[in-house]
N, C-alpha and C positions, 0 to 999 in steps of 0.2 A: 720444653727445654728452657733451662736457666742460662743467662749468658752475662757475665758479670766479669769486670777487670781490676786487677788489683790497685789499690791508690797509687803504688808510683808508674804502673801504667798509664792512668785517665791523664786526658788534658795531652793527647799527643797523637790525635785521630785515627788512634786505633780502633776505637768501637764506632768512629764512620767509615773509616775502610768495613772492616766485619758486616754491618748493619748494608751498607750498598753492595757487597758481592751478594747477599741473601736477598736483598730486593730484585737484585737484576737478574735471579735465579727466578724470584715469583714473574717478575713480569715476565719472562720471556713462557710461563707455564700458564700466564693469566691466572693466577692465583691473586687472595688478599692477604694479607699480613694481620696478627693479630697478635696483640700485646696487655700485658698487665704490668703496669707499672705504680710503685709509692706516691701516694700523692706528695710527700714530701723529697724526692728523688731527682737530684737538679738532671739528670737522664732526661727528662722530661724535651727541653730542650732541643736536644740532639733529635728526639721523635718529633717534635712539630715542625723542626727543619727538614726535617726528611718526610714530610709530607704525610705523615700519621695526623689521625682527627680523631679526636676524642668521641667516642660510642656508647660509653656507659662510666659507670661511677658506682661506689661505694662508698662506704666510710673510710675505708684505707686506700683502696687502690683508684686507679683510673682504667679506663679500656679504651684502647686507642688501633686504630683499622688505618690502614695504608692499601686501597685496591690496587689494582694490577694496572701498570701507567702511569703512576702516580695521583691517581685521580680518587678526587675526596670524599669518602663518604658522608652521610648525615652525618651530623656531631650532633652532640646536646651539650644543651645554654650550662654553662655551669656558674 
């Protein structure tokens, strides 16, 4: 699933309301969270305050895990 907000949306915590009803849906299923996001995508952000760690890496993207509780998984050094 793609979930992207239009510019005169961002900047008005809309995609952290969005991003916390989906987390509080995984943790309550014990689920991880799993994302690809632009290395260049200030998004980025908004995922490491919400408790996403970076997993993997590419040339373009980042991979970034949020388990269930917010609890962090490995990262890698980047």
């Amino acid at each position: 699933m793609d979930l992207a907000l239009v510019a005169d949306a961002r900047g008005q915590g809309l995609g952290t309301a969005l991003l916390q009803g989906l987390l509080a849906d995984a943790d309550a299923e014990g689920r991880t969270v799993v994302l690809h996001v632009a290395r260049d995508n200030p998004a980025q952000r908004l995922y490491l305050r919400l408790g996403f760690v970076v997993t993997g890496e590419d040339a373009l993207t980042l991979r970034l895990e949020r388990a269930a509780g917010g609890a962090a998984a490995g990262s890698v050094a980047r």
